[in-house]
VOROBA-806525 format. One line per field, with one value per residue: residue in one letter; x, y, z of N, C-alpha, C in turn. Coordinates in steps of 0.05 Angstrom, whole numbers, plus 5000, padded with zeros to 4 digits. Example, Ala and Ser with C-alpha at 12.3 -4.5 7.8 and 13.67 -1.06 7.14 Angstrom:
residues 2
residu	A S
n.east	5264 5257
n.north	4886 4955
n.up	5156 5142
ca.east	5246 5273
ca.north	4910 4979
ca.up	5156 5143
c.east	5264 5258
c.north	4934 5001
c.up	5156 5157
This chain:
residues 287
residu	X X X X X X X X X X X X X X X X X X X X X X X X X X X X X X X X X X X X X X X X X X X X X X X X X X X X X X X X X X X X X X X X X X X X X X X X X X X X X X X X X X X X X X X X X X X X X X X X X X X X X X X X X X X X X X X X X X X X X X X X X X X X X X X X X X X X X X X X X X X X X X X X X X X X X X X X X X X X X X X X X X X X X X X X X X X X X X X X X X X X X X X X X X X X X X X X X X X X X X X X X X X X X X X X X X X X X X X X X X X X X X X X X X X X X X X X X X X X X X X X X X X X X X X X X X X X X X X X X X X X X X X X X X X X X X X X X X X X X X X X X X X X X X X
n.east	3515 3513 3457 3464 3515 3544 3573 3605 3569 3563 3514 3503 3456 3403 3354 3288 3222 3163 3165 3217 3283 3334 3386 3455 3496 3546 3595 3626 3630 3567 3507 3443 3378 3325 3353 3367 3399 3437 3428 3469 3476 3501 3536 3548 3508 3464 3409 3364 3335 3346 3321 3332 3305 3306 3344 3355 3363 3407 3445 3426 3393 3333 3305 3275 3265 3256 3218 3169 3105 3117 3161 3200 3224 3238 3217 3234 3236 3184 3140 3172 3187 3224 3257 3268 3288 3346 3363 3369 3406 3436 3497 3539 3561 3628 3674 3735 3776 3770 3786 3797 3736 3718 3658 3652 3609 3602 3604 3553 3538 3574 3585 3555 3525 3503 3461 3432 3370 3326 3325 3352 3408 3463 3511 3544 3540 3598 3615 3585 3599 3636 3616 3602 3534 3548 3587 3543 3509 3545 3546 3500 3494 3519 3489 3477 3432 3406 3390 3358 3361 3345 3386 3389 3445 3465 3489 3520 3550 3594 3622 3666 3692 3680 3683 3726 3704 3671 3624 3590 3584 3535 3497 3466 3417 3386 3347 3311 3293 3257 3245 3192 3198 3253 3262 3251 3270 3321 3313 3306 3343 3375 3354 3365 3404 3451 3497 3494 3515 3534 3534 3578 3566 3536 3491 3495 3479 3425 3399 3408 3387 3337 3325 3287 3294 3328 3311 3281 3232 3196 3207 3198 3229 3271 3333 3380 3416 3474 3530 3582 3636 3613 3559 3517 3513 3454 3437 3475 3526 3572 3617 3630 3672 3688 3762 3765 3756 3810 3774 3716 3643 3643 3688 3695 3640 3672 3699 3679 3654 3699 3722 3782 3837 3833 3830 3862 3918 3894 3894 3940 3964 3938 3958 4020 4025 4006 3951 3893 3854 3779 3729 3741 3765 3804 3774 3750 3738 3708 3698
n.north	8707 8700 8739 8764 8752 8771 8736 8686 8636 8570 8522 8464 8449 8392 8368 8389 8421 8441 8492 8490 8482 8429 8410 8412 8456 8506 8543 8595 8576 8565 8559 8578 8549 8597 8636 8673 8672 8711 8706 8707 8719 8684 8728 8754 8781 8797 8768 8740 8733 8673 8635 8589 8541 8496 8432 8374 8305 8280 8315 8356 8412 8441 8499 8557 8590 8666 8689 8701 8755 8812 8796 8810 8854 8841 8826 8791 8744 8728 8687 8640 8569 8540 8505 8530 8571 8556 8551 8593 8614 8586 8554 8501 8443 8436 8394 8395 8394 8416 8464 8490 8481 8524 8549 8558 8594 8558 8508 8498 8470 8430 8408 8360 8304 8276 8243 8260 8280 8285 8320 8315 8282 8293 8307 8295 8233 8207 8174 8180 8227 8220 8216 8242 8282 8269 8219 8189 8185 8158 8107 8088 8087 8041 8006 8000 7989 8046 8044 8087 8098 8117 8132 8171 8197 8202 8228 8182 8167 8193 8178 8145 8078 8063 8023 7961 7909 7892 7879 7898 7947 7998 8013 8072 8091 8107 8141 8123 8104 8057 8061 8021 8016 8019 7981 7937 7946 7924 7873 7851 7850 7811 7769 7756 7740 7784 7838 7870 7932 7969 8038 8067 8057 8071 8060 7998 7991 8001 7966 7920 7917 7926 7876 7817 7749 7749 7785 7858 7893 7956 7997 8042 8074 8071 8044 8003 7965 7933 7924 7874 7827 7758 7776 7762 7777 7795 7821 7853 7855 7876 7929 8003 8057 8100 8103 8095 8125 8083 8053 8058 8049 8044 8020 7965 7946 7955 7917 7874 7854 7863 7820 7813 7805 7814 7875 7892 7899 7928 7973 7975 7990 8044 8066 8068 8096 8141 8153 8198 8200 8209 8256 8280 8244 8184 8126 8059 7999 7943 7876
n.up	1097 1162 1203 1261 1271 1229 1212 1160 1124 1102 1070 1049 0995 1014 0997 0982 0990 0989 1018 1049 1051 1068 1098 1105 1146 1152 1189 1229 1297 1335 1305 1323 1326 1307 1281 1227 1162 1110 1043 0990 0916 0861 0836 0879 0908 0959 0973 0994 1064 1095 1143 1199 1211 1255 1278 1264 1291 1258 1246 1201 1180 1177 1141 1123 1065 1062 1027 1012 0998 1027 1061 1031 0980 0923 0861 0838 0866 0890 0902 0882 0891 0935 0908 0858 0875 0891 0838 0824 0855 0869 0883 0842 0882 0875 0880 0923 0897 0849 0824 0875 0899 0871 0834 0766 0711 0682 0700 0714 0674 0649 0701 0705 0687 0618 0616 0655 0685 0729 0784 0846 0859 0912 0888 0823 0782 0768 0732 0696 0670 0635 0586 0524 0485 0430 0431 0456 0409 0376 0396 0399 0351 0335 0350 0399 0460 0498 0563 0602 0671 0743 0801 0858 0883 0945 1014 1040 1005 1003 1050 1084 1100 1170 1196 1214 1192 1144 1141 1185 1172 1168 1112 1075 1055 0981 0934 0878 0813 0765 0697 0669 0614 0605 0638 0603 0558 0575 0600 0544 0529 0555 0544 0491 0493 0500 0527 0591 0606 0650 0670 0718 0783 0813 0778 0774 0829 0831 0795 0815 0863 0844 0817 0813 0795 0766 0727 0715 0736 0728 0778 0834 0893 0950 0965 1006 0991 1008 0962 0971 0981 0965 0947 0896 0828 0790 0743 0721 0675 0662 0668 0681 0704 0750 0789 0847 0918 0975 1029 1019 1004 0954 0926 0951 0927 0871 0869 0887 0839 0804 0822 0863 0851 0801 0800 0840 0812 0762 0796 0806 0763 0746 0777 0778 0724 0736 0727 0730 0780 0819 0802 0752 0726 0705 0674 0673 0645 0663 0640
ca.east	3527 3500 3453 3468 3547 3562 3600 3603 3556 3549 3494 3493 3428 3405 3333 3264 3196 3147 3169 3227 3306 3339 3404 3478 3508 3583 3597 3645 3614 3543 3481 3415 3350 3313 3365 3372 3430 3426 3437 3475 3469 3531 3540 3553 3496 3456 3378 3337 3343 3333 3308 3346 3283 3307 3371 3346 3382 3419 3461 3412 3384 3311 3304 3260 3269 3236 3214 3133 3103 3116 3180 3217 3206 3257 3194 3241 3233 3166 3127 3189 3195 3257 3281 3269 3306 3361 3370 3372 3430 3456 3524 3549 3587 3649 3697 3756 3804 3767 3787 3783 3714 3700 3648 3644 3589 3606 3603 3530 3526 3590 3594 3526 3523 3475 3437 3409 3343 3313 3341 3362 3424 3482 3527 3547 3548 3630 3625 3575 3617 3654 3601 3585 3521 3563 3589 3518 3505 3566 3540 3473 3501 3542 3463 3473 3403 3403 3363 3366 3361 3358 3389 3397 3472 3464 3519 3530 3562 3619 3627 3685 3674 3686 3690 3741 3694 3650 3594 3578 3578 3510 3500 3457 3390 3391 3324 3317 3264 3263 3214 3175 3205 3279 3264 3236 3300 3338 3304 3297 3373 3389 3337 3368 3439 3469 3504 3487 3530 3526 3554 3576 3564 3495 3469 3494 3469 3386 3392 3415 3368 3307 3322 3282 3296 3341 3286 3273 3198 3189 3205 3208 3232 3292 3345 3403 3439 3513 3540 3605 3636 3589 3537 3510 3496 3436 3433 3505 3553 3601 3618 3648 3673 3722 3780 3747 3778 3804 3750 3693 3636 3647 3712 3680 3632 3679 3726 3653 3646 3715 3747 3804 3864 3838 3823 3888 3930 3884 3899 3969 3973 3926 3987 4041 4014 4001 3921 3879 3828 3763 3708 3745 3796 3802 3756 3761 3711 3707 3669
ca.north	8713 8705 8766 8765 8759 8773 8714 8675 8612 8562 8509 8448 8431 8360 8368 8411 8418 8466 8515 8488 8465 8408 8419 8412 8474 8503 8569 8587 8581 8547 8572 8572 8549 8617 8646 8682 8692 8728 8690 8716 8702 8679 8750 8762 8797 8785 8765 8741 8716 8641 8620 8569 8531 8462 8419 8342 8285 8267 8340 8368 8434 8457 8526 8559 8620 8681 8703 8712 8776 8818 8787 8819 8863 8837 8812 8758 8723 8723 8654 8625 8549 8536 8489 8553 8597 8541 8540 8621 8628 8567 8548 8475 8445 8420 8387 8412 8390 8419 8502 8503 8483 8549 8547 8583 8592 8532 8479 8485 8455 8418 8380 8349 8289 8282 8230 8277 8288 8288 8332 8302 8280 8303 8295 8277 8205 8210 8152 8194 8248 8214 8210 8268 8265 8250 8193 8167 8175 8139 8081 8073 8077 8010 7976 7989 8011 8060 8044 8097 8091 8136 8133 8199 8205 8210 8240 8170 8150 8212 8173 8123 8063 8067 7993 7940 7886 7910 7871 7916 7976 8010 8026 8089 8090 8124 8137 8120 8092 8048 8050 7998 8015 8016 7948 7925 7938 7907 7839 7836 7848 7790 7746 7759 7741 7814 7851 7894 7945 7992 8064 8075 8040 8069 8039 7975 7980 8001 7946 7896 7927 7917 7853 7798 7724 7750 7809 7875 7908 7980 8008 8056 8075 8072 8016 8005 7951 7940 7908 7866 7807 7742 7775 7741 7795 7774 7838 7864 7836 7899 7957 8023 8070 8108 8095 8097 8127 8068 8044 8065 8022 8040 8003 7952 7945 7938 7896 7854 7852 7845 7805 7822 7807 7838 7904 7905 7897 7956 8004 7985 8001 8061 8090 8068 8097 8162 8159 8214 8196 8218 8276 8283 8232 8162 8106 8030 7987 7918 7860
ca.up	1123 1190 1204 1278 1283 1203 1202 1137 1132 1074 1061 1032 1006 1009 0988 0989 0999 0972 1028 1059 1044 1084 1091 1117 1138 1165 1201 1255 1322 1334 1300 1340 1312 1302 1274 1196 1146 1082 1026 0965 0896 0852 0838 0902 0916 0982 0956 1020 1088 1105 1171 1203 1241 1272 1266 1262 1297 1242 1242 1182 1195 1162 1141 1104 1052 1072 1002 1009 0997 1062 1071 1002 0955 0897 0852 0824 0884 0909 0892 0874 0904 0943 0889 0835 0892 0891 0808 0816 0884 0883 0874 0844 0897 0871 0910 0933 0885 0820 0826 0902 0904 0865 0815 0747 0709 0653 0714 0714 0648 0653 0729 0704 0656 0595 0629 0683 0684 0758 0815 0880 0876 0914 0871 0792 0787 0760 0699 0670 0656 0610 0556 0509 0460 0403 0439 0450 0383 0371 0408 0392 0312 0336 0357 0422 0466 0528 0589 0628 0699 0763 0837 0865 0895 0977 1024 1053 0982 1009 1084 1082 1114 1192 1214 1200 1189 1136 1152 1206 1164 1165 1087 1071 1033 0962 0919 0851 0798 0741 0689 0656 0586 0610 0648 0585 0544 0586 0597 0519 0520 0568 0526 0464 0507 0499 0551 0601 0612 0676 0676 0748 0811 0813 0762 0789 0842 0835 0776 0828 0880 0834 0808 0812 0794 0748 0711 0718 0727 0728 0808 0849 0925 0960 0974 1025 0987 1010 0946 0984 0978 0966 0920 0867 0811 0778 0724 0708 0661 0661 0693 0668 0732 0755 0807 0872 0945 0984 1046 1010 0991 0923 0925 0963 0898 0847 0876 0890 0810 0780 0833 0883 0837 0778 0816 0852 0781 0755 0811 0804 0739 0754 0808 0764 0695 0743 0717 0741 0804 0823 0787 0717 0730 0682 0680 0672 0639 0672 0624
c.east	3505 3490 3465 3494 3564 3580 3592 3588 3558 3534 3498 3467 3417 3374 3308 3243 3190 3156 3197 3262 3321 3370 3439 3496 3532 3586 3617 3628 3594 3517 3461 3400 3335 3321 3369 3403 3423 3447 3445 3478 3507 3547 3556 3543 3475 3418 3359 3353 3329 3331 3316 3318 3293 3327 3353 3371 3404 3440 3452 3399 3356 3302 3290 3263 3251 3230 3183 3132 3108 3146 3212 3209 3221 3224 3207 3232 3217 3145 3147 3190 3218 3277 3282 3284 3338 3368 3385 3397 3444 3492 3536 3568 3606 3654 3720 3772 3793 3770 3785 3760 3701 3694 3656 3621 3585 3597 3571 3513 3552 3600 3566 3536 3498 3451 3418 3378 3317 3329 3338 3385 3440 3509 3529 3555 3577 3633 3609 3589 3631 3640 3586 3558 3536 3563 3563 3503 3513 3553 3515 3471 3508 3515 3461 3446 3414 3387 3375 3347 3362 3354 3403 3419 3472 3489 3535 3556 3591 3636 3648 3678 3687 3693 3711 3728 3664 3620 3583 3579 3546 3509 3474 3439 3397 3372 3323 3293 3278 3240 3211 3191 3243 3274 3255 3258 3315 3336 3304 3328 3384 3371 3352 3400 3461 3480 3502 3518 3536 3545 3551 3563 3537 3484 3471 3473 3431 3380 3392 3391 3333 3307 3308 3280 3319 3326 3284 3236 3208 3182 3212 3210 3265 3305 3373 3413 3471 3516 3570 3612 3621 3563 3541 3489 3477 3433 3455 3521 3581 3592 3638 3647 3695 3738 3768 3769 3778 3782 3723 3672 3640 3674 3708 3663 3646 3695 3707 3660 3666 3732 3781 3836 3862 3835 3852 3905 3923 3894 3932 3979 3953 3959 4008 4046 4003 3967 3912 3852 3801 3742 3719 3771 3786 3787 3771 3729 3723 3690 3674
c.north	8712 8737 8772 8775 8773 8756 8693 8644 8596 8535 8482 8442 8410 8352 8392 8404 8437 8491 8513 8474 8450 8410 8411 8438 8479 8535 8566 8593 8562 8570 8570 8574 8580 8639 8655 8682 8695 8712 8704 8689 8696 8700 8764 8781 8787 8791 8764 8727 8688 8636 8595 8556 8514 8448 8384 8328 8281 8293 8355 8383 8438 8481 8533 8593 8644 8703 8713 8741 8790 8820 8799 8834 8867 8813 8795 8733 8713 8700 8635 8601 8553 8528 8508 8576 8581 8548 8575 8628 8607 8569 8509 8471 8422 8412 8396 8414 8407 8456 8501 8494 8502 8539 8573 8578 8559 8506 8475 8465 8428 8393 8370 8335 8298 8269 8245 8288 8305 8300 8314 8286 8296 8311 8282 8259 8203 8191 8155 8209 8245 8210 8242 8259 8263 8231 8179 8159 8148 8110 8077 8073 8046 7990 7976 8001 8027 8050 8057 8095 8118 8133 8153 8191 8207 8219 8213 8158 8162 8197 8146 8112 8065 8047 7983 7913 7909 7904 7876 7943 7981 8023 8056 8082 8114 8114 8137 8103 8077 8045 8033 7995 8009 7982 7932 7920 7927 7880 7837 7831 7820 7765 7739 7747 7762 7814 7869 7906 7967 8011 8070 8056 8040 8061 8014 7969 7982 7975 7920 7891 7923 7897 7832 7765 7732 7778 7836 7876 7937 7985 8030 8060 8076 8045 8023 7983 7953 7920 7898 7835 7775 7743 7766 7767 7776 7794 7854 7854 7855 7926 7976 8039 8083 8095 8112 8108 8092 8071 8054 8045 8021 8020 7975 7931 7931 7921 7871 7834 7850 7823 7829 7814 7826 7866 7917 7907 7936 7990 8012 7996 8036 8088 8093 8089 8133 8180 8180 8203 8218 8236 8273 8263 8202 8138 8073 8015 7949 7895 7836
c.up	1145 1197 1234 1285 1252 1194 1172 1141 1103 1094 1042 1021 0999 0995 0999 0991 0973 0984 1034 1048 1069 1080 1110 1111 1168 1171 1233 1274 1313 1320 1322 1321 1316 1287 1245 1185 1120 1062 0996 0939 0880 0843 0853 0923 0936 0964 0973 1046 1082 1135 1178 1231 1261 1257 1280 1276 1279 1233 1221 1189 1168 1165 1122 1089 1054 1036 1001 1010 1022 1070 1050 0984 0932 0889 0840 0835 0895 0890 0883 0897 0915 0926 0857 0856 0883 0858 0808 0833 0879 0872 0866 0865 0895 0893 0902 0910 0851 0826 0851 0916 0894 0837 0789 0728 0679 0674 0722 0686 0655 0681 0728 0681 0644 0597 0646 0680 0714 0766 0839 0885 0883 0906 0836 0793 0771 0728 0682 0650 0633 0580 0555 0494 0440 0409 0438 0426 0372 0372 0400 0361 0316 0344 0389 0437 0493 0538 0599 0664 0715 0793 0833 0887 0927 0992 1028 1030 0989 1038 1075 1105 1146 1217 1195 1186 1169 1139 1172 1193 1154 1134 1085 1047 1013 0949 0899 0842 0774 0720 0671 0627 0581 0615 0626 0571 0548 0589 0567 0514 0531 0546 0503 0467 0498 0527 0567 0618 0634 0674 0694 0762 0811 0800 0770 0818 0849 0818 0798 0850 0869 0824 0819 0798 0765 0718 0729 0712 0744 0768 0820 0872 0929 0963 0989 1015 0988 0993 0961 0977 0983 0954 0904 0849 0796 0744 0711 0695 0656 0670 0678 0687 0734 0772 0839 0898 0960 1012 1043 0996 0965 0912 0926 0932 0875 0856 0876 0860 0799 0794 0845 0867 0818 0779 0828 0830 0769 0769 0810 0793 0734 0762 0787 0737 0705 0727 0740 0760 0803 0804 0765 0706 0701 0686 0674 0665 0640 0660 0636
């Protein structure tokens, strides 16, 4: 809550520092930069203030947790990073449609695939979800290899698209790595003329994004690829995904990769067949 008016605040948060969280946050009325609110834990118990310093161009506000000695004297809290404050207060933030948006304590194991490794995205990439470890067992009994991969999730992946002409849509940078040993499996797979298989969009698209002449090498950084009609994949031979909102690039995407008939067919039979959409909804594997 807002210490000032008591009014109720939440937080998105989009990333950290050593001191500091970066953040998108919602409260009635306007905040001011200088301003505190006391942050409770999932409990519902209030733990420390945060310091709302400076709201960035881009409507992201940086605040920083007032946990240092001086500042608290719950000894859980004091040396704790932001992103070890964050593991201890936070809250997963569903979307709307899963309980409300209200968490319980299973969805920190549960709204996370088994791939996950790194923090930063915003989001569970959705065509993970669908694989347990058994299943990977499963699959790598049948010969098949993992490369894993990682692009961290960004808000812009949430922003539907806002032009009619999409080739004026501004795409959004999203950071991700690949390493040397993944890119390795994978070229031995295309050598060998196997298939590469992509779970989710994101993997499509850092694979596509780091591709060269048709090869992977071991990268990391960011990319703003708008996958749209007229790419020429050089690294994907199938796609496994969910059912996408329409004007989103994700739509955009697969429609790229299976073609505009066989996409529209799919969704028909999607609507018709009353399949489940979005976070826990039904997938589709495109070869």
């Amino acid at each position: 809550k807002r210490i000032r008016t008591g009014g109720r605040w939440q937080g998105l948060i989009i990333d950290s520092d050593k001191r500091h969280w970066r953040m998108l946050a919602k409260t009635r009325g306007k905040i001011q930069p200088g301003e505190s609110v006391m942050i409770e834990d999932r409990q519902g118990r209030f733990r420390f203030e945060l310091s709302m310093l400076a709201k960035s161009d881009d409507g992201k506000w940086i605040g920083r947790p007032k946990t240092d000695l001086g500042e608290t004297d719950d000894e859980e809290l004091i040396g704790k990073s932001p992103m070890q404050l964050l593991e201890l207060v936070g809250r997963v933030p569903l979307p709307h449609y899963v309980r409300g948006g209200n968490m319980v304590d299973d969805d920190l194991q549960n709204y996370q695939t088994v791939f996950a490794k790194h923090a930063g995205a915003v989001a569970a990439p959705t065509a993970g979800l669908h694989f347990t470890q058994s299943l990977l067992r499963r699959v790598i009994d049948r010969g098949i290899r993992i490369a894993p991969i990682t692009l961290h999730i960004g808000l812009g992946t949430f922003r539907p698209l806002a032009v009619e002409n999409i080739d004026q849509h501004i795409m959004h940078a999203e950071a991700g790595s690949i390493t040397q040993s993944s890119a390795d499996t994978i070229n031995e797979c295309r050598k060998q003329n196997g298939r590469i298989i992509a779970v989710g969009t994101t993997s499509v698209r850092i694979m596509e994004a780091a591709a060269t002449d048709g090869r992977l090498s071991a990268w990391q950084g960011e990319t703003e690829l708008f996958i749209k009609p007229g790419f020429k994949f050089q690294i994907t031979d199938g796609l496994l995904t969910n059912f996408h909102l329409p004007r989103s690039t994700l739509i955009v995407l697969v429609r790229t990769f299976g073609g505009d008939g066989l996409i529209r067919r799919a969704y028909q039979e999607a609507i018709a067949e009353q399949y489940r959409f979005f976070s826990y909804g039904d997938a589709m594997l495109i070869i």
